[in-house]
TILUMKE-976274 format. One line per field, with one value per residue (C-alpha): residue number from 0; y, x, z. Coordinates in pm, 1 decimal, padded with zeros to 6 digits. Layout:
<sites>
pos (NUM, ...)
Y (Y, ...)
X (X, ...)
Z (Z, ...)
</sites>
This chain:
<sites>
pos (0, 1, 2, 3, 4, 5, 6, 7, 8, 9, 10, 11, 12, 13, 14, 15, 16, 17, 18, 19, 20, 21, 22, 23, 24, 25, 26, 27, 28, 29, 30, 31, 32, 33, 34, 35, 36, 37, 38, 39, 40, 41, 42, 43, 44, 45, 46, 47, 48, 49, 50, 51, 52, 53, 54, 55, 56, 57, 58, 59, 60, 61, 62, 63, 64, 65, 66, 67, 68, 69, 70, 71, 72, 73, 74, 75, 76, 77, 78, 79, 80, 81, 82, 83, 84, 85, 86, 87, 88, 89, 90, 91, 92, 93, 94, 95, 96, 97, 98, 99, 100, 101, 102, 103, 104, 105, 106, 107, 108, 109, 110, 111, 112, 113, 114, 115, 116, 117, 118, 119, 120, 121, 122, 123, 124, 125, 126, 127, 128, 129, 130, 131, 132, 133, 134, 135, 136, 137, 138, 139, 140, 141, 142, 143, 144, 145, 146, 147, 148, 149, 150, 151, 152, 153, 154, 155, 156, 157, 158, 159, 160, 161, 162, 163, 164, 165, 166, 167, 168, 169, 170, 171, 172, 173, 174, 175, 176, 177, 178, 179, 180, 181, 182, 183, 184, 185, 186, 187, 188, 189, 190, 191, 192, 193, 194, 195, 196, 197, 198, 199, 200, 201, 202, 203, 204, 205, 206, 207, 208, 209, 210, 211, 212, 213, 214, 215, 216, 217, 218, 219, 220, 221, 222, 223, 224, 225, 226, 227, 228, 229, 230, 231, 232, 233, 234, 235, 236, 237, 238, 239, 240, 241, 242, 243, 244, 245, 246, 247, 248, 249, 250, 251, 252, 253, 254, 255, 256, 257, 258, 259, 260, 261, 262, 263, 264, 265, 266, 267, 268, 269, 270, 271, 272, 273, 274, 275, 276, 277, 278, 279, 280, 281, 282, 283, 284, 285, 286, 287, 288, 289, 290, 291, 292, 293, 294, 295, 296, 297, 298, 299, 300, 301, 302, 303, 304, 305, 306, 307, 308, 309, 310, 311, 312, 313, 314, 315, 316, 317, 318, 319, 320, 321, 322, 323, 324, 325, 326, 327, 328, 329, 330, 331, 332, 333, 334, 335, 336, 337, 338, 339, 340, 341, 342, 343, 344, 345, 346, 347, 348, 349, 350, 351, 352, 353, 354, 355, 356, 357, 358, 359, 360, 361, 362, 363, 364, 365, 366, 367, 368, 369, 370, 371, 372, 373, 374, 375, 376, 377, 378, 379, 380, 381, 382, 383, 384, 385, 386, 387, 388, 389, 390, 391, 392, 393, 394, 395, 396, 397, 398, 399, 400, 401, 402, 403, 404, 405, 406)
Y (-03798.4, -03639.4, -03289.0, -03015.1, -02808.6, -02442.8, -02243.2, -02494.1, -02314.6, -02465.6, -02365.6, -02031.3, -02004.0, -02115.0, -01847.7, -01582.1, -01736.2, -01645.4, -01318.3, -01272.7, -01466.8, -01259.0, -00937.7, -01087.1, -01164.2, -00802.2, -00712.4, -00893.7, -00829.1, -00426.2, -00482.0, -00646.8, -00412.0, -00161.0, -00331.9, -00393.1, -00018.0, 00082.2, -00167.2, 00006.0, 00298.1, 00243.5, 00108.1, 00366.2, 00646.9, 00455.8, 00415.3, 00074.0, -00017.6, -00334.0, -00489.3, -00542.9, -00181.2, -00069.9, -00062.0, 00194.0, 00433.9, 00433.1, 00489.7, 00799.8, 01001.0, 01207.7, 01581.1, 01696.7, 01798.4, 02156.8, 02301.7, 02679.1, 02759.9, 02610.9, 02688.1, 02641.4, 02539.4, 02566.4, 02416.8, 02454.3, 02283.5, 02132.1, 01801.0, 01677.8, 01635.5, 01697.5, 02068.1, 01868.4, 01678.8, 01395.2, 01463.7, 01802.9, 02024.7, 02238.6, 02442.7, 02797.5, 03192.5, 03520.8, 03662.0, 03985.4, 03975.6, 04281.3, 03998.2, 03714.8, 03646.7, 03585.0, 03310.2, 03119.6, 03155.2, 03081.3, 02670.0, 02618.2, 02601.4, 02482.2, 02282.5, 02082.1, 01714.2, 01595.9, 01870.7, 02041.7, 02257.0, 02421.8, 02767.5, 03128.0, 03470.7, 03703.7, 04036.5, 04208.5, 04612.1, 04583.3, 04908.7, 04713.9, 04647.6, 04572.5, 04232.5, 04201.2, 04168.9, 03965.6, 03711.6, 03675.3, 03595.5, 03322.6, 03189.7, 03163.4, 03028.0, 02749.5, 02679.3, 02670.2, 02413.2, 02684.8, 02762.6, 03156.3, 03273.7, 03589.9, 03898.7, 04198.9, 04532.9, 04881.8, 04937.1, 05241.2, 05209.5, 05457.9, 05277.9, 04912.3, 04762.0, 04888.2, 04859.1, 04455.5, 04392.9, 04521.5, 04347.2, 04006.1, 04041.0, 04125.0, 03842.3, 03587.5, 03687.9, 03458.6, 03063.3, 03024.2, 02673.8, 02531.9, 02453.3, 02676.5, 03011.3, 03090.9, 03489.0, 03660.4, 03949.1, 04197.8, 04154.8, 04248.7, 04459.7, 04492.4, 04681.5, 05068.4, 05103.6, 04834.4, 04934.4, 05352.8, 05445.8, 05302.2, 05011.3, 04937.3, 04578.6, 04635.6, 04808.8, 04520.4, 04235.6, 04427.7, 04417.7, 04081.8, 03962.4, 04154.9, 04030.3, 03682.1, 03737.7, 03879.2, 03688.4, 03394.1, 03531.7, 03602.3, 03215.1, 02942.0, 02847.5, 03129.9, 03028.6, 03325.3, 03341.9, 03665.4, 03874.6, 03738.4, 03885.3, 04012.5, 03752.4, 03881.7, 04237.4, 04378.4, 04593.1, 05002.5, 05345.1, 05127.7, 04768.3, 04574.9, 04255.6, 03957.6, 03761.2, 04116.8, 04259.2, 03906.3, 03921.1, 04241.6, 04177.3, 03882.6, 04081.3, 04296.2, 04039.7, 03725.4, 03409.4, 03577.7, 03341.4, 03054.0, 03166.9, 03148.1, 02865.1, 02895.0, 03046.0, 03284.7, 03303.1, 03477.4, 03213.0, 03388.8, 03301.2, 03576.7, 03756.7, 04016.1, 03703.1, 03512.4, 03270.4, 02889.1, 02658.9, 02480.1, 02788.6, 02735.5, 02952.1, 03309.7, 03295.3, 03084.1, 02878.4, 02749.2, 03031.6, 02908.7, 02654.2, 02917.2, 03141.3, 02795.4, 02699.7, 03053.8, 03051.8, 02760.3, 02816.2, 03187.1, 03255.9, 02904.0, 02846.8, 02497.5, 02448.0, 02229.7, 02543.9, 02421.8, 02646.5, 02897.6, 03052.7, 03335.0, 03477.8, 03340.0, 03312.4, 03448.0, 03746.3, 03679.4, 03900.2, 03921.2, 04153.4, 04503.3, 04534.5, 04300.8, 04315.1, 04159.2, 04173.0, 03888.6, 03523.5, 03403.1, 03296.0, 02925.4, 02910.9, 03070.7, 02781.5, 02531.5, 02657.2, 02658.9, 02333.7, 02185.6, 02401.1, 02232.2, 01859.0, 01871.7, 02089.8, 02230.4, 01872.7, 01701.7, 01907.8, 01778.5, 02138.1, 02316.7, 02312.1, 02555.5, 02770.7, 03039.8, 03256.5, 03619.7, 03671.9, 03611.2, 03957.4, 04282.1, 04625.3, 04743.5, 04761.9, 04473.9, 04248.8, 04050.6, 03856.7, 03804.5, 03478.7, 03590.5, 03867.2, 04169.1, 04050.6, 03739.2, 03493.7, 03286.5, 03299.4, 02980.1, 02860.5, 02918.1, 02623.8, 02428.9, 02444.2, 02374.1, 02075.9, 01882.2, 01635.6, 01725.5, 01565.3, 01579.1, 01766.8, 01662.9, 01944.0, 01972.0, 02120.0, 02304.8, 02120.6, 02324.9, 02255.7, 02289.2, 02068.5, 02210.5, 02177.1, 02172.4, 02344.1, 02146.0, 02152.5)
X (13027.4, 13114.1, 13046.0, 13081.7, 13405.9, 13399.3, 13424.3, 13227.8, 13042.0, 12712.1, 12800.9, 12864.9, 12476.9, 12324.0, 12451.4, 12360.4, 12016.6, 11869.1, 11892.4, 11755.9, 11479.5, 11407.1, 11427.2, 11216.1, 10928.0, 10951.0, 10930.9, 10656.1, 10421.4, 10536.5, 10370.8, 10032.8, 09951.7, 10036.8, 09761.3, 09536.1, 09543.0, 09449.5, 09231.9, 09040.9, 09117.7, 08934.3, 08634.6, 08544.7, 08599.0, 08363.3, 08552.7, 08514.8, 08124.0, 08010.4, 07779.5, 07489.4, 07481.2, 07550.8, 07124.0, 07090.0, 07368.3, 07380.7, 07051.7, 06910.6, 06658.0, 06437.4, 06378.1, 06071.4, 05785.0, 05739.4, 05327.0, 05433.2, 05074.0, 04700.9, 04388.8, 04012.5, 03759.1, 03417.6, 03151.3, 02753.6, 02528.7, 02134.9, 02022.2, 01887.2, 01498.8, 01233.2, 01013.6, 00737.5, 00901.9, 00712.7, 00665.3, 00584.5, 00483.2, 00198.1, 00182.6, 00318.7, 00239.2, 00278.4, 00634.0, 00831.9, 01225.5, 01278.4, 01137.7, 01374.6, 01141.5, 00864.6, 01102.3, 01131.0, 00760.8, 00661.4, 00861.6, 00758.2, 00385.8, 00448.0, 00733.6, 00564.1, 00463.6, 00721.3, 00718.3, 00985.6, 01000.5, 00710.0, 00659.8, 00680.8, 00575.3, 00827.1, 00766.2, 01053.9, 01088.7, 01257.1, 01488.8, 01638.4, 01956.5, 02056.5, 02285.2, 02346.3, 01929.1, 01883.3, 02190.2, 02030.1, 01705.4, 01836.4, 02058.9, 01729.7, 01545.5, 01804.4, 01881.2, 01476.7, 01443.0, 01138.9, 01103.6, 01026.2, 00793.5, 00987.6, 00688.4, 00817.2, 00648.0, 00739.0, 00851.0, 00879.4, 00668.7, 00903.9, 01201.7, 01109.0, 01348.6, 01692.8, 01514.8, 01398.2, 01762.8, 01917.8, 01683.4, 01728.2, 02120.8, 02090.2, 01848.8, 02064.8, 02346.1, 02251.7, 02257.5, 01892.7, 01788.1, 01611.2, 01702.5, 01387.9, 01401.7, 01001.5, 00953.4, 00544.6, 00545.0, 00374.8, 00044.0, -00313.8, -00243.7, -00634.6, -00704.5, -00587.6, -00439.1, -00199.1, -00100.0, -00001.8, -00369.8, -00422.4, -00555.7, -00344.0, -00357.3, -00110.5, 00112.7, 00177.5, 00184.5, 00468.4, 00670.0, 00543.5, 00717.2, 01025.4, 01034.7, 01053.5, 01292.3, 01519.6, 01499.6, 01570.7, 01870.4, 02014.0, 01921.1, 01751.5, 01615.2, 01365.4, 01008.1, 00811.0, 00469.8, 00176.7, 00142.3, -00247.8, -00528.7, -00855.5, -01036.0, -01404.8, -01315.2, -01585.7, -01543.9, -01547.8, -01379.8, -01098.8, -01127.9, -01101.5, -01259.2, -00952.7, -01068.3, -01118.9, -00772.4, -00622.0, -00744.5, -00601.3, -00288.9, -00321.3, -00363.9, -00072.9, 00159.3, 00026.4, 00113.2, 00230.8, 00055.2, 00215.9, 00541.9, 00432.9, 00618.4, 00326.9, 00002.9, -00073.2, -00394.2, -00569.8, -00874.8, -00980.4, -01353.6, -01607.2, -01799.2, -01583.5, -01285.1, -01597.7, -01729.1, -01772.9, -01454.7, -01746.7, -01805.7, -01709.6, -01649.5, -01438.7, -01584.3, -01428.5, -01100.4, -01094.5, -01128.3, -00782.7, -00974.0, -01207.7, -00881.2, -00732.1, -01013.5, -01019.2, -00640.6, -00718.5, -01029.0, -00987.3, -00623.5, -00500.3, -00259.4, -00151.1, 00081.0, -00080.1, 00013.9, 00080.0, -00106.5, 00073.5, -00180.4, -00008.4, -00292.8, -00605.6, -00758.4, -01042.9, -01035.3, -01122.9, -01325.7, -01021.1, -00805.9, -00705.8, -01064.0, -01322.4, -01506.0, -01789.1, -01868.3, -01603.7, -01626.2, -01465.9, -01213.8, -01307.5, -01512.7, -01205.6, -01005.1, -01253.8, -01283.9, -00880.4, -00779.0, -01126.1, -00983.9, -00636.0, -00707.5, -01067.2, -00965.2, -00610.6, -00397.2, -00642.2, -00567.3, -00281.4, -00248.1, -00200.4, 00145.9, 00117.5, -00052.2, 00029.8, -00265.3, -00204.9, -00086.5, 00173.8, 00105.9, -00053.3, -00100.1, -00483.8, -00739.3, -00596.3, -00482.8, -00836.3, -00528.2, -00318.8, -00176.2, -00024.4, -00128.5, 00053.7, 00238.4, 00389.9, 00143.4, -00047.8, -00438.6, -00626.8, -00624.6, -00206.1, -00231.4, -00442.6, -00245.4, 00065.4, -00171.3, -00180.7, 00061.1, 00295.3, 00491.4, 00883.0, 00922.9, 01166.6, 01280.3, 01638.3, 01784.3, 02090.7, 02445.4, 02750.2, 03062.9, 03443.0, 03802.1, 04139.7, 04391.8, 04737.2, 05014.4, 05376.7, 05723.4)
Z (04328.6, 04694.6, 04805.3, 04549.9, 04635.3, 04708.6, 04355.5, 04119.0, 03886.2, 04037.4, 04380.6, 04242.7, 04052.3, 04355.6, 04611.4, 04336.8, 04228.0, 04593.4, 04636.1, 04219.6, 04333.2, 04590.9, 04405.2, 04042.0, 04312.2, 04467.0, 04104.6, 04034.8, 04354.2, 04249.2, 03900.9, 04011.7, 04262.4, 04021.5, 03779.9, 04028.0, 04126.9, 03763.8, 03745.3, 04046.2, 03937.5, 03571.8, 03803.5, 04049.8, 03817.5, 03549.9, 03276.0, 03301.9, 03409.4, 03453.8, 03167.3, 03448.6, 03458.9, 03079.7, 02974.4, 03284.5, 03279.8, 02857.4, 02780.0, 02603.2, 02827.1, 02565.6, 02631.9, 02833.9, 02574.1, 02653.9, 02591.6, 02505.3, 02475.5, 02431.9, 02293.2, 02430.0, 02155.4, 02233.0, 02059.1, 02007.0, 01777.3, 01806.3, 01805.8, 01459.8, 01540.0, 01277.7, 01344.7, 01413.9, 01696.8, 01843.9, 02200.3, 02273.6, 02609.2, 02514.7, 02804.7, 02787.3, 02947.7, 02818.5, 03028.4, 03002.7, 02926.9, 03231.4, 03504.8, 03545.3, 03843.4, 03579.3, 03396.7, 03734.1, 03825.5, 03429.0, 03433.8, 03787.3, 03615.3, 03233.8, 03330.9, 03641.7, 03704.1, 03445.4, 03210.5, 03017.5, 02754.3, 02805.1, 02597.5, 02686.5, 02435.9, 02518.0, 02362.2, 02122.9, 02089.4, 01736.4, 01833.9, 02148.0, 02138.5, 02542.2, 02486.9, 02820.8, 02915.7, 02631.5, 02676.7, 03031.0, 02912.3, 02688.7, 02940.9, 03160.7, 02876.7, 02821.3, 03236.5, 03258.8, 02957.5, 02793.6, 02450.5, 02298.8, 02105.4, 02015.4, 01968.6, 01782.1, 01838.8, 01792.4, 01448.2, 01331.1, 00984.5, 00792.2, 00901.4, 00903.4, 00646.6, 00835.1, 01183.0, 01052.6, 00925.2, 01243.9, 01502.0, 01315.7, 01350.4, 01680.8, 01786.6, 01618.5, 01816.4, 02137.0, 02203.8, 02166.3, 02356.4, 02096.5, 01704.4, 01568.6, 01622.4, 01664.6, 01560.4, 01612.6, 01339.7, 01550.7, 01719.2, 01629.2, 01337.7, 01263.7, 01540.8, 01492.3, 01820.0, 01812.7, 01460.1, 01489.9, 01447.4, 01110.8, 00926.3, 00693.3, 00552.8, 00250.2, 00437.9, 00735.0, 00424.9, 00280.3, 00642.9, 00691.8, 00356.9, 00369.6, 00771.8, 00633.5, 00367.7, 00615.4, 00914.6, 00683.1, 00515.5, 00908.6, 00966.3, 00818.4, 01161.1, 01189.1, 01159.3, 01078.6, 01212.5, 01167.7, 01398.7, 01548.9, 01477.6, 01695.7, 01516.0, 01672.2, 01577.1, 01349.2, 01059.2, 01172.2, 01225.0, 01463.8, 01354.1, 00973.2, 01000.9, 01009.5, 00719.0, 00515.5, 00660.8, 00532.3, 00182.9, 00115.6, 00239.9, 00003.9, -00245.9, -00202.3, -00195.3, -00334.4, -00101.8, 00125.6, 00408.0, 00197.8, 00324.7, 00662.0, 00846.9, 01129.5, 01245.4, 01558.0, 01679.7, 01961.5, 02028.6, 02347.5, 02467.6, 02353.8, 02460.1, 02731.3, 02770.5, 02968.3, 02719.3, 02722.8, 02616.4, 02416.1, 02171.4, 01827.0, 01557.3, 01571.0, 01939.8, 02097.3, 02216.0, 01877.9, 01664.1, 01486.7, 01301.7, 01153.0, 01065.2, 00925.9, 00664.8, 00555.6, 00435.8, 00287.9, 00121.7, 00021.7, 00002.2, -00140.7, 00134.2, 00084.0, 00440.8, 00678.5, 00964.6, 01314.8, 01531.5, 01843.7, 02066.7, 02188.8, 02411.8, 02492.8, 02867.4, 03116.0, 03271.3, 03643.1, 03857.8, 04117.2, 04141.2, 04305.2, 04305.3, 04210.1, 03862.3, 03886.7, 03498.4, 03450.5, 03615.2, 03935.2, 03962.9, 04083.9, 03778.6, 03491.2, 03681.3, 03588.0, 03198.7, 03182.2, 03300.0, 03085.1, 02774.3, 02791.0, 02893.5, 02650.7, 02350.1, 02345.3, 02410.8, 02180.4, 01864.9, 01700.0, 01507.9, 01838.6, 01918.3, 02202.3, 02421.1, 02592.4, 02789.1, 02860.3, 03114.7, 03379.7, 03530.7, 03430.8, 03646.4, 03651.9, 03545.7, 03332.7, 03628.1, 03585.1, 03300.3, 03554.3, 03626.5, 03939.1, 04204.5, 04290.3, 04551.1, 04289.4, 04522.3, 04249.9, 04119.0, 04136.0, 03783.4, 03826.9, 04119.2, 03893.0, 03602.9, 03787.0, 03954.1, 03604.4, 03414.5, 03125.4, 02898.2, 02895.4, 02573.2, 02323.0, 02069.1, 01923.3, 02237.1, 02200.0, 02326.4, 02465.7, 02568.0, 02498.3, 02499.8, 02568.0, 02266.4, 02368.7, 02104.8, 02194.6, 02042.4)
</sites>
């Protein structure tokens, strides 16, 4: 073949093909860095993101729940527990709602020795209306695990019905700590000068009915006891005998003891509060039963009526001055503590008893539970000496929960 001569056609191509080659590579390094650029480009601005990252920077993040206000509910209901509950503290004292002092002093004795829920008579002016004494007592009640005897007094006899209606309204206002609602309908009505100088049995056994008819229409939970007699009181110018004063009032309003739910009684130990705990009869620590078989026997009462002492006791010769027509003291503190542990705890009827009282000015501070000076009598020592029983009644349960309102 030989060399190729200058001006073949192939000669030609192949001094023009290198420089083309040249410039189609420029061209194409020119157009990949171009893609590559875009490609970057599309990366670090995101528009393209990698699929290890597409569950984290796609997914939906759900608005914050906003509260735009809430609500507090509180709530307050008892215990169900029969009225005759099964384990139960007899020990109780007569107290005064203007002493909180007294309410302290008062479970520091009943409550002792593994007691609670002792009882307490707390006396009720039917015209008072001071919430904010009266929420404090039952707060004090509640905190001090004791249970009221509420005593009404005062009642204007012309105005009983609106006065009645008003004071049961107002009592069932508070958080009492206890299901049963225990209400005393006055106190020793027999005797002229704790009923507006009269003797009046008709008259008290119309207030007594329309006092349980109202109380009851205020709340179920009332349980309506008499007002106690002065069972050894004879019949005179200032006295009706009890079982007289009871028939007539029986008469006036036929069953009314039937609608009783239970029975005061003031068994104090006769004669001049320094009798033996061993007398029976109207006499004695035990007069209840003799009030008992007489509503039973003469009125047709039908309830088997658990018994409330709300006073008994011994007057002791100690005091501001000594009385020497009433016992010691060392011997009162004998007849007490034999009076619960013999008679008192042993009666199933008896479902408490509480002595008059925690403290009297003279001459009637021979009652007195405690002296003058709030230091305490004998029999006070001796009573806080003994065991009790945790009582178990349908305590009261409080408490509250926040409800939240969100969009």
């Amino acid at each position: 073949m030989g060399s190729i001569p200058i001006g073949h056609p192939n000669k030609i191509m192949n001094n023009f093909a290198r420089p083309s080659l040249i410039i189609l590579i420029i061209v194409l390094f020119s157009s990949l860095t171009f893609i590559g650029y875009r490609w970057y480009e599309d990366f670090v601005t995101s528009k393209s993101i990698p699929s290890s990252e597409i569950d984290i920077y796609t997914q939906v993040i759900p608005e914050e729940k906003v509260c735009l206000n809430e609500e507090v509910i509180n709530f307050a209901f008892y215990d169900d527990k029969p009225v005759n509950f099964p384990v139960n503290n007899k020990y109780g004292l007569y107290i005064y709602a203007e002493r909180q002092d007294f309410f302290e002093m008062a479970s520091e004795m009943i409550n002792s020795n593994g007691g609670a829920w002792g009882y307490v008579l707390i006396p009720y002016n039917v015209k008072d209306r001071d919430e904010k004494r009266w929420k404090r007592v039952f707060s004090d009640l509640t905190r001090l695990k004791l249970i009221p005897v509420i005593q009404l007094w005062d009642v204007d006899l012309d105005k009983y019905e609106i006065q009645t209606k008003e004071a049961a309204q107002f009592l069932n206002k508070f958080d009492w700590p206890v299901k049963y609602l225990y209400i005393s309908a006055y106190n020793e009505m027999n005797d002229r000068k704790f009923w507006y100088g009269k003797i009046d049995p008709k008259g008290y056994a119309r207030i007594l009915n329309f006092t349980i008819q109202e109380f009851k229409n205020v709340n179920p939970n009332f349980l309506i006891m008499n007002g106690a007699f002065n069972i050894t009181a004879p019949t005179d110018r200032n006295h009706m005998d009890a079982f007289l004063y009871m028939y007539y009032m029986n008469e006036e309003v036929p069953g009314i003891f039937n609608k009783l739910d239970a029975w005061a009684s003031h068994s104090y130990p006769q004669p001049n509060f320094s009798g033996n705990p061993l007398t029976i009869g109207r006499w004695g620590i035990r007069a209840y039963d003799e009030e008992l078989k007489f509503l039973k026997q003469n009125l047709g009462v039908v309830k088997d009526l658990p018994v409330f002492i709300t006073e008994t006791g011994w007057a002791h010769a100690e005091g501001e001055s000594y009385d020497k027509k009433f016992l010691p003291e060392d011997i009162t503190t004998q007849y007490i503590v034999f009076a619960f542990q013999n008679i008192w705890l042993q009666d199933n009827r008896v479902r408490a008893v509480m002595p008059f009282t925690i403290r009297y000015e003279a001459p009637f501070d021979h009652f007195s539970w405690i002296k003058k000076d709030k230091s305490p009598y004998k029999q006070f020592l001796a009573i806080k000496s003994l065991p009790k029983v945790k009582g178990e009644p349908p305590v009261l349960i409080k408490g509250s929960y926040r409800l939240e309102k969100c969009d």
